[in-house]
N, C-alpha and C positions, 0 to 999 in steps of 0.2 A: 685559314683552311682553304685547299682549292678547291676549285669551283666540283670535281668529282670528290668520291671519297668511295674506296675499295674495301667490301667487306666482304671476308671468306671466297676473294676471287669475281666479287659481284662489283659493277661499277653503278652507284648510287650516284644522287643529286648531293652532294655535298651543304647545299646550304640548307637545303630541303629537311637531311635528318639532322644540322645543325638546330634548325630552328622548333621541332618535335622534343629533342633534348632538353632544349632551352626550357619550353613551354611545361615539360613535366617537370625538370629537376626541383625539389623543392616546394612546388606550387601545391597547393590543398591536398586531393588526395592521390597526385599522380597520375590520374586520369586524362585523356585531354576531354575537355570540353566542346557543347558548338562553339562560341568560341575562339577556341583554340585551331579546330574544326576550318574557320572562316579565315584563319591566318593561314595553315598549311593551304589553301583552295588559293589564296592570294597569290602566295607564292610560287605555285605550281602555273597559275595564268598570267606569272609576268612574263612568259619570253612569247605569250600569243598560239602557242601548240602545247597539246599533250604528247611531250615524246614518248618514244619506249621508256628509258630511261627514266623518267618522270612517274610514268608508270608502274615501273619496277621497283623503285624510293616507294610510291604510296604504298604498295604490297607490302614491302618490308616494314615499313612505318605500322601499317594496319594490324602485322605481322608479332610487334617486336613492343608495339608500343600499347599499354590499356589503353583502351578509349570509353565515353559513357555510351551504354549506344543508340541513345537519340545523337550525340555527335559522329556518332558510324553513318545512320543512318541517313544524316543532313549531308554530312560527306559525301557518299556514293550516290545520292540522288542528284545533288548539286555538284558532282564531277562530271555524272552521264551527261546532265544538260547541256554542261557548256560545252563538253568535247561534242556532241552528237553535231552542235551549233558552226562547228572549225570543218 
């Protein structure tokens, strides 16, 4: 896959919703977990910024994909943090 991936005209993170897919296909009940949660947060702070882009992947993510939501929850607290921190 490359590195974006275009949905309905939107340019996404490419590995970002690769790895969201991953983490539901199959796995217990679909849900993502914290987690699951702690993996999408990893990969969104490897290039060191929260782009738009990156930003606009997690909306859709958060958007498109169940979540439990103590793993929402752990998410958006521990997203603010570290971007508040950049």
């Amino acid at each position: 896959m490359g590195y974006y991936k275009t949905i309905d005209g939107n340019k996404y993170d490419g590995e970002i919703i690769e790895l969201a897919e991953k983490l539901t296909d199959g796995q217990g009940d679909g849900r993502l977990s914290v987690d699951d949660a702690g993996q999408l947060l990893e990969a969104v702070k490897d290039g060191g910024s929260y782009t738009d882009i990156e930003k606009d992947t997690m909306a859709y993510v958060r958007d498109n994909f169940k979540w439990t939501d103590a793993a929402d929850e752990w998410f958006r607290t521990e997203i603010r943090k570290w971007a508040s921190s950049k």
